[in-house]
N, C-alpha and C positions, 0 to 999 in steps of 0.2 A: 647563501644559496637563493638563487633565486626560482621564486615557483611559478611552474607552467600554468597555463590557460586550458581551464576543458570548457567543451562545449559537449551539447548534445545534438548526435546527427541521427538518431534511429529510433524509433519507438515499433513496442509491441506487447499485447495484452489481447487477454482472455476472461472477461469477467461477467457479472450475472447481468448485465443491460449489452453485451454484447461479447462477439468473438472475434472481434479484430476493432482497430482502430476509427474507422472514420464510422460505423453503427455506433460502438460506444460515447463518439463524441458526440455524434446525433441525438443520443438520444440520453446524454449527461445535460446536453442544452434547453432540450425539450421536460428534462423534468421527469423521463421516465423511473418508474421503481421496480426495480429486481426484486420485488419478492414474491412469494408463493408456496402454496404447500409442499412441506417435506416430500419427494418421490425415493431419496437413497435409501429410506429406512423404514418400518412401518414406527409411527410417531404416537399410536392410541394410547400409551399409558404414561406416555409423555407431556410435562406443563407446556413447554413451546410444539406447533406443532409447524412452521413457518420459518423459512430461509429463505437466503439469496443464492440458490442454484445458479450454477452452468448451464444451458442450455443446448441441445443437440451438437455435444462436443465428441467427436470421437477421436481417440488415441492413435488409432490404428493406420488413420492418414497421412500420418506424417511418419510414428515410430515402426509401424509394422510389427511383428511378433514381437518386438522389443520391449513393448509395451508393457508386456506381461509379466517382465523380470524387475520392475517398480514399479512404486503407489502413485493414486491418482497425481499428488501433488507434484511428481515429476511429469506428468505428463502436460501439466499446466506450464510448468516450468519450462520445458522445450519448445512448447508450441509459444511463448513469447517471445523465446529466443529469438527462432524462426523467421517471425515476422518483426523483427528490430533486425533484423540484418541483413532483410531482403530491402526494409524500408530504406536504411545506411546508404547503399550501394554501393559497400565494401567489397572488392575483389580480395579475397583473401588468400589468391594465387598468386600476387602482389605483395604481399606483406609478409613482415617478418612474425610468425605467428608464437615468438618468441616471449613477444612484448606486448600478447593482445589476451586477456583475460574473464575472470566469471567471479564474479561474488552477488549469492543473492542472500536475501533475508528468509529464513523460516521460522513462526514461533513452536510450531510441534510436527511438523514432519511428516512422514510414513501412519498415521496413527488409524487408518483404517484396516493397512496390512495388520496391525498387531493386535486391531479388531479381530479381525477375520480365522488366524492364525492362534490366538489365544482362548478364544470362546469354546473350540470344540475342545480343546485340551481340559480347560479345566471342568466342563461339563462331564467329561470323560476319560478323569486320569488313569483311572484303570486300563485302557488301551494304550496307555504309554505316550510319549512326545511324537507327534507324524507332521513335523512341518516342511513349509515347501522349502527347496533350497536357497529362493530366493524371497526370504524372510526378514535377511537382515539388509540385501540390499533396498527393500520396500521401504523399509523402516525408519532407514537411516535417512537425517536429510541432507547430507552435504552429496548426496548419489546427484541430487539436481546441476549442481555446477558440474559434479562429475561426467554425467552423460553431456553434456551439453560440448562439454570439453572436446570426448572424446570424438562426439560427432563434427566438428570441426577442426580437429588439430588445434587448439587454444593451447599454448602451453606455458602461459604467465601466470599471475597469483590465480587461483582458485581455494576457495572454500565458502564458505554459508557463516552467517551471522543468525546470534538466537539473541533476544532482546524483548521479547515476546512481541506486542502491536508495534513496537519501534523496530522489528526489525528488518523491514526491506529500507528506511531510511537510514539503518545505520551501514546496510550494506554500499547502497548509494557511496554515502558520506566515504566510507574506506575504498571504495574504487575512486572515487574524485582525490581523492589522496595520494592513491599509486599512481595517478597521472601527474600530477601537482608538483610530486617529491621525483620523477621521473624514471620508476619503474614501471612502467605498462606505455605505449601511446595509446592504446584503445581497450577496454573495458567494456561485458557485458554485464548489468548489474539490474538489482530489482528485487524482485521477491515471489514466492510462489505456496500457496495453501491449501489444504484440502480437507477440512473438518468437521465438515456436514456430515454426521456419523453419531450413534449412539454414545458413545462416551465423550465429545466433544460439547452437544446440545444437552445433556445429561448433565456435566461435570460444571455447566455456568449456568443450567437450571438450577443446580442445588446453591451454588453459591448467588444466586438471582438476579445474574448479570443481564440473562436475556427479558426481552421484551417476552409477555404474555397476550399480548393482541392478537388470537387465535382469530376473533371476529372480520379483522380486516388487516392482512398483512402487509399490505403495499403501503398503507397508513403507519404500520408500527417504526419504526426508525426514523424518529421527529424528533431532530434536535434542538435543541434550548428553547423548546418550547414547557410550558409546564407539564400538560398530559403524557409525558417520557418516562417511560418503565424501562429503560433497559437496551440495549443495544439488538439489534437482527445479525446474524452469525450470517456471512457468505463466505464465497471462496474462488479462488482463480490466481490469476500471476499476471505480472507486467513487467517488461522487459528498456531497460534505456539504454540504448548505446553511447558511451561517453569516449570522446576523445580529444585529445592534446590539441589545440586549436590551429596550431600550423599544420598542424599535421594532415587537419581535415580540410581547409584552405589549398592545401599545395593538390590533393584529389579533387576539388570544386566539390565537394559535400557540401548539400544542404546543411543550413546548421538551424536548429529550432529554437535554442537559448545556450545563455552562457549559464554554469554554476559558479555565484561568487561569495558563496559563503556558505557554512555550516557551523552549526552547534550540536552539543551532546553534553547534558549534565544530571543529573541524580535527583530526586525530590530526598530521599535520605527518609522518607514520616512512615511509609504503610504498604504491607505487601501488594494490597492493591487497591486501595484507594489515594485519590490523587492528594496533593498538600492543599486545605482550605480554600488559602490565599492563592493557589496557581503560582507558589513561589517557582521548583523548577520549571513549571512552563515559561515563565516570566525570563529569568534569568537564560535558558536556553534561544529562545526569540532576542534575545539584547544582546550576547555572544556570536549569533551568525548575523545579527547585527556590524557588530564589530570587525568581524572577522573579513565583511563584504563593505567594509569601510560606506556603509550606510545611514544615512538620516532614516528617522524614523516617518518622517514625511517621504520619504523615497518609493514607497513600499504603497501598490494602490491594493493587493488581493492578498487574504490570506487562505489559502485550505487547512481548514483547520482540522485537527485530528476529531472534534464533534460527535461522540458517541451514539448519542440520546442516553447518555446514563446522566442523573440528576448531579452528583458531585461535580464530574466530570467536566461536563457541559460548564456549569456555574465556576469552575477554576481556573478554565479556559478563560470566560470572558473577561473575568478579572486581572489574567495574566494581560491578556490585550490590552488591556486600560490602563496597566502600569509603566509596560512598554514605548505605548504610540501615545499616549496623554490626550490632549483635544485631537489630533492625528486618527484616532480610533476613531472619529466619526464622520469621519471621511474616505477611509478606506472599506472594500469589500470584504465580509466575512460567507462565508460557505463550507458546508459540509455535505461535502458531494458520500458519505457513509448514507445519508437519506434514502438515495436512489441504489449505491452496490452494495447497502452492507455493510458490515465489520468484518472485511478480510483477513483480522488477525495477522500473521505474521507478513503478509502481504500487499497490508493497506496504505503504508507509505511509499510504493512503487506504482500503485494503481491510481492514488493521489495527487505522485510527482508526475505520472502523465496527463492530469487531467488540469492540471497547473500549468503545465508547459500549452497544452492546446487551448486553454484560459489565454496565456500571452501569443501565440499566433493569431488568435478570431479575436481577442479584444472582445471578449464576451464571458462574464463569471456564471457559472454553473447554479443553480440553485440551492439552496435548500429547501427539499420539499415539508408539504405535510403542516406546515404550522398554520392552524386552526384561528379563526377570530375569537378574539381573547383569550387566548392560550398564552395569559405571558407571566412567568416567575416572578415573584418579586423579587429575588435575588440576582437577577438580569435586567441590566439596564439596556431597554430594549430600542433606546437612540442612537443603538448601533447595528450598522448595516449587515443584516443576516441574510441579507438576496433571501427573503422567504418566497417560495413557488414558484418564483419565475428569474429567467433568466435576466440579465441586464448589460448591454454593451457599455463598455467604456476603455477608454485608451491604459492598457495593463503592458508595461512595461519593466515592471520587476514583483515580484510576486515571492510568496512565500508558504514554504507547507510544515507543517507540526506533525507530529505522530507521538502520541505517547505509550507506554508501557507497563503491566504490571511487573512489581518490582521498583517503579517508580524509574524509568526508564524513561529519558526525552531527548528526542531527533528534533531537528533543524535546518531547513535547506532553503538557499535561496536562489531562483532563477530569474535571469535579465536575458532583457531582448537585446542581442549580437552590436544593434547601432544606436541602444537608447544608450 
């Protein structure tokens, strides 16, 4: 059997440096940092007090009372939709909506509705169970492709991928699949999060995942740098349009890259800490390698999944260095989490967009925050980490990581249509 060609013609995103497309790229180039104090929740008896919010997003505009029947993180999820399919220029009064579909990534879901809906309960068993009716569809996260669907007439594969931080790339990966294998010609995929909430900043305070730089939050998410405590928790969704490459050809669609490879493989060592060596990082980066019949010289930028957690950060660059050999230090490393955050189950959709606009402008995104003489010894810091500032160069195949706990790791790689 021979496998189809996707490309990507549509992008769309909602996240804490901006709420659409061309602000977000603005201001990924420029370096800006999404963070700021917690406003969803009072944060006082809280160790982190500092997120990467959404900013003056409302629901209401797009979904209307709809809104109100699910949790933020569908709302995110729609409004990327949204704007990936206004950007496509898909008439979908054209098409057979048979073969056109939704898989996005979520790592936890609905989890403010079952905030919101469980607290007075158990404060207050004695008045018995009084929840709203729309409980479970808040809750639930596959409601995201659900609605999305339903507001479009979509009526190809749909569901949600949970993977935990890997899972809008694994969602990616299995829509590029259904195009590939030739069920779907167009696909909306991505991912969508909403966990800026008491048990979300709560629940990786106790395990001490998050950053505690109360002092200065727009500084705290400095990756591979030494001063790294911890990743900044955000939230939002980003949306890719993918479709069958004739397909988009034969409409005169824009097309923004090709996907010509993926991986997905296990670290197997630590519920959640990464393996030492960066063994599955390593081995997932050398499979969508393969898969995209690529030299390791081929490959000028990586976004890399880049936490600011100390292991993390250090397994990564080692995975890099076993992969790309003298290569490593020649190509672009970034971790655009500096500036949005840790999107959790949404960061490899908001990554892969910011990768693909990386290979349009020929300009890699920074990573902010790294301090003079901030360097690990454990990082070998003759590799190009784009620190604070942006840097042009001709990117024509690029590559994004996303890992996960559970030892979970995604792999994608995008090329420019005529390199």
């Amino acid at each position: 059997m021979e496998l189809r060609r996707v490309v990507v013609t549509g992008l769309g995103a909602v996240c804490p440096i901006g709420n659409d497309i061309p602000t977000i790229w603005e201001n990924a180039a420029n370096g800006v940092s999404g963070a700021g104090p917690i406003t969803h929740f009072d944060t006082t008896l809280f160790k982190t007090k500092f997120a990467c919010e959404i900013k003056d997003f409302d629901a209401k505009a797009n979904m209307g009372r709809e809104a109100r029947k699910v949790d933020t993180d569908t709302h995110y999820g729609v409004e990327s939709a949204i704007q990936a399919l206004a950007d496509s220029g898909i008439d979908l009064e054209k098409e057979n909506c048979n073969r056109i579909g939704v898989i996005y990534g979520e790592g936890i879901g609905g989890i403010r509705a079952l905030e919101d809906e469980l607290g007075p309960y158990f404060l207050n068993p004695e008045n018995g169970p009084r929840f709203s009716p729309f409980l479970i569809t808040k809750m639930i996260s596959d409601m995201t492709t659900g609605i999305i669907s339903i507001k479009y007439g979509l009526k190809g594969p749909n569901y949600v991928t949970t993977s935990a931080c890997a899972s809008a790339s694994n969602a990616i990966i299995d829509a590029y699949d259904q195009i590939r294998l030739g069920r779907a010609d167009v696909m909306l995929t991505g991912g969508s999060e909403a966990a800026i909430c008491p048990t979300g900043v709560g629940g990786f305070n106790a395990m001490h995942a998050l950053s505690v730089r109360n002092d200065s939050p727009e500084t705290a998410s400095r990756p591979f740098s030494k001063s790294r405590d911890g990743f900044v928790i955000g939230e939002g969704a980003a949306c890719l349009v993918l479709e069958e490459y004739e397909h988009a050809v034969a409409r005169g669609a824009k097309i923004y890259a090709e996907i010509v490879g993926s991986g997905l493989t296990a670290d197997a060592h630590h519920m959640t800490a990464p393996h030492p060596e960066g063994d599955g990082a390593m081995r997932v980066m050398q499979n969508t390698l393969d898969e995209a019949g690529l030299k390791p010289e081929d490959v000028d930028y990586i976004n890399v999944h880049g936490t600011s957690t100390y292991a993390g950060d250090i397994a990564e660059a080692k995975a890099i260095q076993q992969v790309f050999g003298e290569h490593a230090y020649k190509l672009n490393i970034s971790s655009t989490k500096s500036m949005t955050g840790h999107l959790l189950g949404a960061a490899g959709a908001i990554e892969a967009v910011l990768t693909i606009l990386a290979l349009k402008h020929n300009v890699v995104p920074p990573t902010i925050n790294h301090e003079e003489g901030d360097n690990d010894e454990a990082i070998d810091y003759n590799l190009n980490f784009t620190f604070n500032k942006a840097q042009e160069r001709v990117i024509n195949v690029a590559i994004s990581n996303t890992f996960g706990f559970g030892g979970h790791n995604a792999c994608i790689a995008f090329k420019k249509i005529n390199a």
